[in-house]
N, C-alpha and C positions, 0 to 999 in steps of 0.2 A: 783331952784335946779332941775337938770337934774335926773331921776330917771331910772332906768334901771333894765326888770325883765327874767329874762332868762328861758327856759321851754323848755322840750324836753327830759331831761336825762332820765336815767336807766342801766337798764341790758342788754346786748344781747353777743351771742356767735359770736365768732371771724369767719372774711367774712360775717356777716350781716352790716346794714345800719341801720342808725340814723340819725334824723335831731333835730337841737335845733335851735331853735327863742330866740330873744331878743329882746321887748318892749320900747322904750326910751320914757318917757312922762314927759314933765315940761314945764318951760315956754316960748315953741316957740324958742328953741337953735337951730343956726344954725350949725346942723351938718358937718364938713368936712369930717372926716372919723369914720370907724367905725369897730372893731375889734374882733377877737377872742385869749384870752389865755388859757392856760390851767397850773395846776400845780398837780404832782405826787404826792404821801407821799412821805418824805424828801427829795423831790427836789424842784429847784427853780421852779418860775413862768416861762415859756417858751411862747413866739408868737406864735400863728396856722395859722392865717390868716387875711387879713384886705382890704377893701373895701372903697375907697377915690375919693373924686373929682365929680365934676358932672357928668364925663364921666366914674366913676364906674371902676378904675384903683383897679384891684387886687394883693393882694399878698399872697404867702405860703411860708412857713416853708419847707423845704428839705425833713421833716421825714412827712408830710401831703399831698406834690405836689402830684396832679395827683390823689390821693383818696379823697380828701376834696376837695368840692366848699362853696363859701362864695358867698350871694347874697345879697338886699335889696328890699326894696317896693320904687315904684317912689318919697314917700312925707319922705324917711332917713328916717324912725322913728323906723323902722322894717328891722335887718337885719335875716339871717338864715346862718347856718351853716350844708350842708349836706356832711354828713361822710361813705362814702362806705370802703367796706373791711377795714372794723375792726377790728384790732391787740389788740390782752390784752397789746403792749405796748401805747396805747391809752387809756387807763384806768387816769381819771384823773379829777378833778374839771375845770369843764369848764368856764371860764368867759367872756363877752360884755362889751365892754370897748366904749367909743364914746370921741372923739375929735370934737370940735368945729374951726368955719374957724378960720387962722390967725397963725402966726409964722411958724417957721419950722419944719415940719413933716416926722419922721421918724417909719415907721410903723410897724416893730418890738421892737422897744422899748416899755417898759411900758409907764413909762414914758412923752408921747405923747399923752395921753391918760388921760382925766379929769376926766371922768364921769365911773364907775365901778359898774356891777351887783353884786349877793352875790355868785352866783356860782351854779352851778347844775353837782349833780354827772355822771358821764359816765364809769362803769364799763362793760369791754369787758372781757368774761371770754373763755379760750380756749380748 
């Protein structure tokens, strides 16, 4: 069982920067991708961004392009999420999501995504 611990949240005022990490540790899953979502109060879970393939193929979300990067450590076990100019609409539980090789992957969907951390908050206040 793939485990996954995410770390990084808090508080900061909007145009500051924040990075969150996610941990994946079990036994020896080969990671294919690796993800970020986030979810508001009363909204759904929404993609932020996602990090695939050996060759580290990215993706964002329209409302993160360009202020968020997504990265990992060479051994996938470790991905990061840094978040520049930060919006209070960025206010959100953040979640690491990890997909294992095999079948067809789409990296916005949830979905896609087996392995899920518990969440860390990310309040931007303006």
């Amino acid at each position: 069982q793939e485990q996954l611990v995410e770390s990084g949240g808090g508080l900061v005022q909007a145009g500051d920067s924040m990075t969150l990490s996610c941990v994946a540790s079990g036994r020896g899953l080969n990671i294919y991708a690796m993800g970020w979502f986030r979810q508001a109060p009363g909204k759904e879970r929404e993609f932020v961004a996602a990090i695939a393939g050996d060759a580290g193929y990215t993706y964002y979300s329209d409302s993160v392009q360009g202020r968020f990067t997504i990265a990992r450590d060479k051994a996938k076990t470790t991905q990061y999420l840094q978040m520049d100019s930060l919006k209070p609409e960025d206010t959100a539980v953040y979640y690491c999501a990890v997909r294992p090789a095999g079948g067809t992957y789409h990296p916005s969907r949830s979905g896609s995504y087996y392995y899920w951390g518990q969440g860390t908050q990310v309040t931007v206040s303006s």
